[in-house]
N, CA, C and O atoms as a CHARMM CRD file, in Angstrom:
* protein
*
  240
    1    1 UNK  N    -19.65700  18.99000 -19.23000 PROA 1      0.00000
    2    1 UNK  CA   -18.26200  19.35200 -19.29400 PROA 1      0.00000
    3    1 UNK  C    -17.47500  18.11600 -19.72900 PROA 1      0.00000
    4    1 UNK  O    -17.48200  17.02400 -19.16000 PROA 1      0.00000
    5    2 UNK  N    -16.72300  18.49300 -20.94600 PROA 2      0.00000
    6    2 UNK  CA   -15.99500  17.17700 -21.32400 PROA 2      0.00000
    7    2 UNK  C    -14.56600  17.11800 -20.43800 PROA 2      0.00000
    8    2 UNK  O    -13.68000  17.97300 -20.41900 PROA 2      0.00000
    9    3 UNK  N    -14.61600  15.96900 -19.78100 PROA 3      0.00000
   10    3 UNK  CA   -12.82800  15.90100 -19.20600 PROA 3      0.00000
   11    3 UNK  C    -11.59500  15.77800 -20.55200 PROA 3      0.00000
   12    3 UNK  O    -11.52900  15.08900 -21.56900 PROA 3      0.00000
   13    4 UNK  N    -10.96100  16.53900 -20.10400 PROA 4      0.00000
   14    4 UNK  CA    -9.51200  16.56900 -21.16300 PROA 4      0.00000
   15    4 UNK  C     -8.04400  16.08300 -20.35400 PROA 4      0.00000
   16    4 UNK  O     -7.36300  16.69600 -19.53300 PROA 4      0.00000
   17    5 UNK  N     -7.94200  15.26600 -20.71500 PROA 5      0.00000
   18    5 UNK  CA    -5.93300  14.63100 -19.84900 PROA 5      0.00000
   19    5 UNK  C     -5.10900  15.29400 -20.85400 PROA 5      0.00000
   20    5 UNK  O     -5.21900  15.13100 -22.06900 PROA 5      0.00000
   21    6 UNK  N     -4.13200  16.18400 -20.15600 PROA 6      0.00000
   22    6 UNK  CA    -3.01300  16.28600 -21.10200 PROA 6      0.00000
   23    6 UNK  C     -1.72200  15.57300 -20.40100 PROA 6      0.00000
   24    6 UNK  O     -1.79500  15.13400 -19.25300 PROA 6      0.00000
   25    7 UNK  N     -0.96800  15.52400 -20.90000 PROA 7      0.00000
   26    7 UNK  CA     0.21000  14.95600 -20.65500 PROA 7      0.00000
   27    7 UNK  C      1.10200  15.58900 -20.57700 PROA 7      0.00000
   28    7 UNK  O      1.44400  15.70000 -21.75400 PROA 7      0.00000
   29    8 UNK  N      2.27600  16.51900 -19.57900 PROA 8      0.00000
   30    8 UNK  CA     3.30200  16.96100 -19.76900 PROA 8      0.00000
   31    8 UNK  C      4.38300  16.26400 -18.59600 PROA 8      0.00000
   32    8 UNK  O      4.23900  15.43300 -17.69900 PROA 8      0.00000
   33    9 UNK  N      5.49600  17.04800 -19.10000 PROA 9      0.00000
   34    9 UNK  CA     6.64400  16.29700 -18.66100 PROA 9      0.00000
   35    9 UNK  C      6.55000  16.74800 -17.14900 PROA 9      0.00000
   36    9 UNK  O      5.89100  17.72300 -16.78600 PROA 9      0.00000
   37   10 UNK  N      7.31300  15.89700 -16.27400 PROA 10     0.00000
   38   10 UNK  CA     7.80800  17.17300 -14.72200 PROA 10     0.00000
   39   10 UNK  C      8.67200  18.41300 -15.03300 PROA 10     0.00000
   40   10 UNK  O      9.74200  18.44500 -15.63900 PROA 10     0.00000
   41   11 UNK  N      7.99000  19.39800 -14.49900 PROA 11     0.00000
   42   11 UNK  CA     8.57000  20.92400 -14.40000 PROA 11     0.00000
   43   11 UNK  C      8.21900  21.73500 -15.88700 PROA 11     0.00000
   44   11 UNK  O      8.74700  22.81200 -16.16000 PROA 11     0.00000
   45   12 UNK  N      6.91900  20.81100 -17.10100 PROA 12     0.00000
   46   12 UNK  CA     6.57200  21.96800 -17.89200 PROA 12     0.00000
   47   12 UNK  C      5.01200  22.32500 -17.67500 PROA 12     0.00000
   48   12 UNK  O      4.17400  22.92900 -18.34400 PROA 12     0.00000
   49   13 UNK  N      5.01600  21.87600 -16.81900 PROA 13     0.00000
   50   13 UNK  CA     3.08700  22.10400 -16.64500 PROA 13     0.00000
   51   13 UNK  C      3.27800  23.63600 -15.70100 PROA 13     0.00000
   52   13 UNK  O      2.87100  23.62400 -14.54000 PROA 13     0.00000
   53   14 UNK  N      3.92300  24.95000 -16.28000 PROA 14     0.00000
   54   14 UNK  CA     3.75700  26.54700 -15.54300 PROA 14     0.00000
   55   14 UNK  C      2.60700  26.81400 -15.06700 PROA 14     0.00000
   56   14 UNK  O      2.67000  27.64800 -14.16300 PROA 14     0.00000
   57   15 UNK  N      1.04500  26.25800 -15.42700 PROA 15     0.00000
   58   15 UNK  CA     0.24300  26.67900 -14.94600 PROA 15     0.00000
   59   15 UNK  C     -0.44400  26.38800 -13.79900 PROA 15     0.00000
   60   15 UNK  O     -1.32300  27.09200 -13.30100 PROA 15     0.00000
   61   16 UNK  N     -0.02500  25.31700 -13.37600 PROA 16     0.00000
   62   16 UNK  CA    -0.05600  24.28100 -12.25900 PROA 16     0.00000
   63   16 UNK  C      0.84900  24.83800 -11.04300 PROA 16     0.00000
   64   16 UNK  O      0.50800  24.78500  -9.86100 PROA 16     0.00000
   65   17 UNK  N      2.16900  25.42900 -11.57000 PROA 17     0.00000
   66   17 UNK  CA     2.89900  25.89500 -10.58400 PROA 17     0.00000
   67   17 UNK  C      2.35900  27.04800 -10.14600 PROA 17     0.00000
   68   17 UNK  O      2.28200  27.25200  -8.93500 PROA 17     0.00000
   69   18 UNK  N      1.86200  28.06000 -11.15400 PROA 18     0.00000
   70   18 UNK  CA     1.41200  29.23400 -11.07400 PROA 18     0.00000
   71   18 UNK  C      0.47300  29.39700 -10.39900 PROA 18     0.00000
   72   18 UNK  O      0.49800  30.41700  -9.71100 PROA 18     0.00000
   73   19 UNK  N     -0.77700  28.47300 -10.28600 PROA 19     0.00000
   74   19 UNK  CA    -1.89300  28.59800  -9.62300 PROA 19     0.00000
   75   19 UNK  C     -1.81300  28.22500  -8.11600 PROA 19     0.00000
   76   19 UNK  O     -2.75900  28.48800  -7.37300 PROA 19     0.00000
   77   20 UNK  N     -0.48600  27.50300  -7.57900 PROA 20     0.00000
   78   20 UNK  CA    -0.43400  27.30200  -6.20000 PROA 20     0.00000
   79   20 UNK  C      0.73600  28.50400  -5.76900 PROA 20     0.00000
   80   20 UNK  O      1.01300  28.65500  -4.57900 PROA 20     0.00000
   81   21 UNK  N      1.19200  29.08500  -6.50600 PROA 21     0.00000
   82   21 UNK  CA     1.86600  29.97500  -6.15400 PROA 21     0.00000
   83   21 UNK  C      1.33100  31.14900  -5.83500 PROA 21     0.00000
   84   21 UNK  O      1.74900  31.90900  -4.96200 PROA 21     0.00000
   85   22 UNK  N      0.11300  31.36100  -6.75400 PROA 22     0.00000
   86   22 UNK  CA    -0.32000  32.38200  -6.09900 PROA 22     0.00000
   87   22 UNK  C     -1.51800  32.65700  -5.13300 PROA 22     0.00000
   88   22 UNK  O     -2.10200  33.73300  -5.00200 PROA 22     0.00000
   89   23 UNK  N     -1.76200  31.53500  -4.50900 PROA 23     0.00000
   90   23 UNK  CA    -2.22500  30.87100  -3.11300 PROA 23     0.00000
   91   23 UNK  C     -1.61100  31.50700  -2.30000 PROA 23     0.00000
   92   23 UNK  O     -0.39600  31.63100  -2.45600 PROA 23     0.00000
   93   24 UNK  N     -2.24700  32.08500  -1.22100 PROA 24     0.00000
   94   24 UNK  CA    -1.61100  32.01300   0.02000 PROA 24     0.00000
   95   24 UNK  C     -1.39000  30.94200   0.79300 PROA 24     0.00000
   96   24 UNK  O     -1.86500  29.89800   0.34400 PROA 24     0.00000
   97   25 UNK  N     -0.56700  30.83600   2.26400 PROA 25     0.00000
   98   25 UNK  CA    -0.60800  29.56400   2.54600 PROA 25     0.00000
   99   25 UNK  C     -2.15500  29.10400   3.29900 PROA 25     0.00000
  100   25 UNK  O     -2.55500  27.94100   3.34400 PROA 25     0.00000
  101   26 UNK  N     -2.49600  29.65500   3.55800 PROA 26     0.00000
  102   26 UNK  CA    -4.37700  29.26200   4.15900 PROA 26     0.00000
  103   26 UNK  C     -4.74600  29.25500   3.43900 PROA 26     0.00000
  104   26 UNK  O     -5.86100  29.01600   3.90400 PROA 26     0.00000
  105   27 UNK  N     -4.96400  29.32300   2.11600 PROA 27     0.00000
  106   27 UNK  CA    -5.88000  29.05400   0.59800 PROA 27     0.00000
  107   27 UNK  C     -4.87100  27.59200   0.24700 PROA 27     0.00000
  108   27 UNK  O     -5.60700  26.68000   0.62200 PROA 27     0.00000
  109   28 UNK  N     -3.86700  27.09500  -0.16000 PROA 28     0.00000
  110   28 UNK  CA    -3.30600  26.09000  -0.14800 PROA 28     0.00000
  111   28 UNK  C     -3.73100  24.78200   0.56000 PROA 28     0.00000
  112   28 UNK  O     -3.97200  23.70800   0.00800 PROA 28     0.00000
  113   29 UNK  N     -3.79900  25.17500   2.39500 PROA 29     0.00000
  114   29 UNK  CA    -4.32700  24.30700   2.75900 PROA 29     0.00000
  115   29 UNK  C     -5.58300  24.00200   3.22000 PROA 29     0.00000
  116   29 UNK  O     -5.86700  23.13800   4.04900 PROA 29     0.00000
  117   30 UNK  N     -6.53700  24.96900   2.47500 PROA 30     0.00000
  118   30 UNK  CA    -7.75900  24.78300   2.44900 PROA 30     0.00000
  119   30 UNK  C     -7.98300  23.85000   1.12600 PROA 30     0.00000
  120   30 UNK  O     -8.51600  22.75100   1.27800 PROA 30     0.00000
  121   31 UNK  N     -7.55200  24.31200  -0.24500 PROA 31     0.00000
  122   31 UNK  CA    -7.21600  23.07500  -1.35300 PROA 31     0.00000
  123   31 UNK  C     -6.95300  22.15100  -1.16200 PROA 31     0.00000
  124   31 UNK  O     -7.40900  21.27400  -1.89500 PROA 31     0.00000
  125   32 UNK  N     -6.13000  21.81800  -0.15000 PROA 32     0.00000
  126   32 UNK  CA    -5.21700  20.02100  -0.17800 PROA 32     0.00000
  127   32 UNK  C     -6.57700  19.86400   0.85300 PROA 32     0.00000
  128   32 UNK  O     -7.43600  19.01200   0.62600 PROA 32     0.00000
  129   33 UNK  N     -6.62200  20.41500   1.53700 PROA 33     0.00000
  130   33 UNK  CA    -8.11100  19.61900   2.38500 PROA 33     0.00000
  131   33 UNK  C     -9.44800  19.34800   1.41500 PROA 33     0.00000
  132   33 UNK  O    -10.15700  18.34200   1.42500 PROA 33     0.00000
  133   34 UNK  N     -9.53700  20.12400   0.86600 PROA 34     0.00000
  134   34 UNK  CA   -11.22400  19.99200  -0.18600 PROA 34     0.00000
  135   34 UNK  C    -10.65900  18.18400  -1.20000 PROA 34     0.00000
  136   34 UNK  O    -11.34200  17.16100  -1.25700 PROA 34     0.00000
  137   35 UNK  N     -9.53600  18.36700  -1.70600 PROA 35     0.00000
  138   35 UNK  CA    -8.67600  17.27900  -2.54300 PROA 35     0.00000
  139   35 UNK  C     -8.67600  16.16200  -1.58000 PROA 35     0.00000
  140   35 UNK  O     -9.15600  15.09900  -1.97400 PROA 35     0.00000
  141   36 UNK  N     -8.17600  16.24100  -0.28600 PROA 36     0.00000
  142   36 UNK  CA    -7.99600  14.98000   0.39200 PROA 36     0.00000
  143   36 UNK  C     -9.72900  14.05400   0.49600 PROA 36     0.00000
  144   36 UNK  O    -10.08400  12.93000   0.14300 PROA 36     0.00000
  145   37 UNK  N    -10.65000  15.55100   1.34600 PROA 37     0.00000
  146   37 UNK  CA   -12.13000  15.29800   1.26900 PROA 37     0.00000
  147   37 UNK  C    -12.43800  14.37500  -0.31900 PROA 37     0.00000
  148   37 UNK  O    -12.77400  13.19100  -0.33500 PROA 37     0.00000
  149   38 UNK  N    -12.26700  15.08400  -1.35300 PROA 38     0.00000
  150   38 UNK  CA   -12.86800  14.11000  -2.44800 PROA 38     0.00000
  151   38 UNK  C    -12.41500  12.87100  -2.67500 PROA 38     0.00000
  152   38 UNK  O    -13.05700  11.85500  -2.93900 PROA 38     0.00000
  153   39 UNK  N    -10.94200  13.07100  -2.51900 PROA 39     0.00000
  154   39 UNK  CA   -10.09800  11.51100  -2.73500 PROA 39     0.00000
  155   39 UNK  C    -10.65800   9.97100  -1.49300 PROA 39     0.00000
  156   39 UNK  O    -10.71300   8.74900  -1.63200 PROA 39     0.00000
  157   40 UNK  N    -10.96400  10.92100  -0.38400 PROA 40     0.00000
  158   40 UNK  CA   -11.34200  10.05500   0.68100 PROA 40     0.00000
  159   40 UNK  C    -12.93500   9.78600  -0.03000 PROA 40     0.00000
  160   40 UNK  O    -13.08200   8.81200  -0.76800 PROA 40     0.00000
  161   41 UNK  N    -13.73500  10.43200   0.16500 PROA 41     0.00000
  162   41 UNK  CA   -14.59300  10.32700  -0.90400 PROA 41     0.00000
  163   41 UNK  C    -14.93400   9.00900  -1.71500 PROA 41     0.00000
  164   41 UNK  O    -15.60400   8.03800  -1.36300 PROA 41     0.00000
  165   42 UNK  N    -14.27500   9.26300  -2.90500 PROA 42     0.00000
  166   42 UNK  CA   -14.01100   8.46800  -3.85700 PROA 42     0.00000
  167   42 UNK  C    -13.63900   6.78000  -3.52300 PROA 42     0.00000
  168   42 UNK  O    -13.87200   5.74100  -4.14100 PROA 42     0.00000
  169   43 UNK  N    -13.22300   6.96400  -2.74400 PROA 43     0.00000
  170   43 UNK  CA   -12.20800   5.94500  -2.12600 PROA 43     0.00000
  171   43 UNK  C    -12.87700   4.94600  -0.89100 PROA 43     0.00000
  172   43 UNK  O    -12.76200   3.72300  -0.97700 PROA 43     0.00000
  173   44 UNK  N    -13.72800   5.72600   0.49600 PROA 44     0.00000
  174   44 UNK  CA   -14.30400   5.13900   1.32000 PROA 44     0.00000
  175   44 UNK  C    -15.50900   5.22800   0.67600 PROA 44     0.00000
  176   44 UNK  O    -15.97700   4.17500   0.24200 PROA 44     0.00000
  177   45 UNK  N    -16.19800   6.38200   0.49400 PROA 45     0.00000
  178   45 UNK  CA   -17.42600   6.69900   0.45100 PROA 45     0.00000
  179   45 UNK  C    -18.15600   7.38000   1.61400 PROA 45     0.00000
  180   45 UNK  O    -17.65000   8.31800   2.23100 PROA 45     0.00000
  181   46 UNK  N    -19.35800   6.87400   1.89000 PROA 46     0.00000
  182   46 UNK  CA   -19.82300   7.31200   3.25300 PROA 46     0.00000
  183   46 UNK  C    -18.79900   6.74800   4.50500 PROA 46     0.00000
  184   46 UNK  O    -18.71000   7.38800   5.55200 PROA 46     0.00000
  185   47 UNK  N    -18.33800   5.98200   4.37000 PROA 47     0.00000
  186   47 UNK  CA   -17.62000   5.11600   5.31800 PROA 47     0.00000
  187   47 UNK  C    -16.60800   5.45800   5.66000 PROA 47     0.00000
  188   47 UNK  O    -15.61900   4.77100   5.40100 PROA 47     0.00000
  189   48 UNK  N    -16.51900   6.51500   6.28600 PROA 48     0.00000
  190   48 UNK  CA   -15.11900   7.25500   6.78000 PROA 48     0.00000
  191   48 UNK  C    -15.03000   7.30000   7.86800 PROA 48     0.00000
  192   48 UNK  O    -16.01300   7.84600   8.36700 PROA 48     0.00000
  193   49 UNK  N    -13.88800   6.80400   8.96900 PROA 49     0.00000
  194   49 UNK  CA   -13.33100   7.16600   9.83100 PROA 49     0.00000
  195   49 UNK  C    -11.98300   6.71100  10.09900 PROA 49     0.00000
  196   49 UNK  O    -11.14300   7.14700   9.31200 PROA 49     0.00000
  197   50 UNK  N    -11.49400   5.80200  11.18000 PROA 50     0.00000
  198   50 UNK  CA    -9.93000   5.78700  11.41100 PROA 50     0.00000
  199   50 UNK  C    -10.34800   3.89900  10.52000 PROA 50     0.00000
  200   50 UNK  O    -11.31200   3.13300  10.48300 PROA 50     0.00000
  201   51 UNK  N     -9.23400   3.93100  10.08300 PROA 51     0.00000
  202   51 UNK  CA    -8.74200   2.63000  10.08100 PROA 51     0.00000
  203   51 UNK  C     -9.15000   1.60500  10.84300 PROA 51     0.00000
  204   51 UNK  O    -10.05300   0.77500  10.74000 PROA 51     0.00000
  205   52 UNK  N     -7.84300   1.94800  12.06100 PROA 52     0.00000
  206   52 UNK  CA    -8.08700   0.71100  12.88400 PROA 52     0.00000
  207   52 UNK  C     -8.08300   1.28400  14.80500 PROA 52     0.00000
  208   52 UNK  O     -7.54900   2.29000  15.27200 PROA 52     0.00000
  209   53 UNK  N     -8.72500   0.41400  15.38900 PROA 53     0.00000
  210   53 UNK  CA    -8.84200   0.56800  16.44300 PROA 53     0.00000
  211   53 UNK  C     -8.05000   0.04400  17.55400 PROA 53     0.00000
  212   53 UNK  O     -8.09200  -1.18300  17.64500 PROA 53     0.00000
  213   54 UNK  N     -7.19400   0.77600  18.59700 PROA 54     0.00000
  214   54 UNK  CA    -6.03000   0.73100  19.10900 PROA 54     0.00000
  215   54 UNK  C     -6.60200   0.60200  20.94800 PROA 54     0.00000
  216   54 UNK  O     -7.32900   1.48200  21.40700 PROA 54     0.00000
  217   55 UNK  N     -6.23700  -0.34700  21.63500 PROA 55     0.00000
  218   55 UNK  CA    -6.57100  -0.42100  23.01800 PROA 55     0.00000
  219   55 UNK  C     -5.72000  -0.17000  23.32300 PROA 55     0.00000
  220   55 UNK  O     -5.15600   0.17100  22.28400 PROA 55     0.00000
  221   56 UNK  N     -5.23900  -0.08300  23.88100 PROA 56     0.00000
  222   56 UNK  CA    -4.05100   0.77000  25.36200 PROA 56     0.00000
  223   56 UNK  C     -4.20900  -0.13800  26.77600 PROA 56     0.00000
  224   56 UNK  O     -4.75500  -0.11600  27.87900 PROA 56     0.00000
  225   57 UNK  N     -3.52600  -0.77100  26.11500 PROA 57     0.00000
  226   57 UNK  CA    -3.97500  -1.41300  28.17900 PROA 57     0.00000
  227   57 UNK  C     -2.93800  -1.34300  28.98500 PROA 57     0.00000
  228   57 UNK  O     -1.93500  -0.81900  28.50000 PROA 57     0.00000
  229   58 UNK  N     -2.84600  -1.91000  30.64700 PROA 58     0.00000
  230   58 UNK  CA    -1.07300  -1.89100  31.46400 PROA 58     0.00000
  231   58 UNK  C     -1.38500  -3.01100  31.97200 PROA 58     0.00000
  232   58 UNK  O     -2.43300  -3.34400  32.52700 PROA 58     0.00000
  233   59 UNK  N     -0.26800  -3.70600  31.73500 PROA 59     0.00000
  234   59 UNK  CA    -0.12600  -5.43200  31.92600 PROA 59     0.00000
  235   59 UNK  C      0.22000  -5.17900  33.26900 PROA 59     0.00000
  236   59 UNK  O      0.56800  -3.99800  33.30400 PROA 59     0.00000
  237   60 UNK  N      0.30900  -5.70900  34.45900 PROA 60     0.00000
  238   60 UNK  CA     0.89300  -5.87200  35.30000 PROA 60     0.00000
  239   60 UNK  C      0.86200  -6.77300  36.39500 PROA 60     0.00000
  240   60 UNK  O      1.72900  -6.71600  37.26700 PROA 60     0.00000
């Protein structure tokens, strides 16, 4: 599969709007989750979890 970039302006890409529009909202945020999964992905790799690690202690 060859990748293709097109270029359009904000607010002429209709098909982009069209295809989340006609999403329900549980199909939507099943998409932004599969998208976040690859981007994290891409990005950590296997190496995913929190950032950083937070203790909680009480001074007293």
């Amino acid at each position: 599969m060859k990748k293709q970039i097109r270029i359009v302006k904000k607010g002429e890409d209709d098909s982009n709007i069209l295809y989340w529009l006609t999403l329900t909202a549980k199909e939507r945020m099943i998409e932004l989750e599969k998208m976040r999964q690859q981007i994290n992905q891409r990005k950590y790799g296997a190496r995913q979890g929190f950032q950083r690690v937070y203790r909680i202690t009480q001074r007293g």
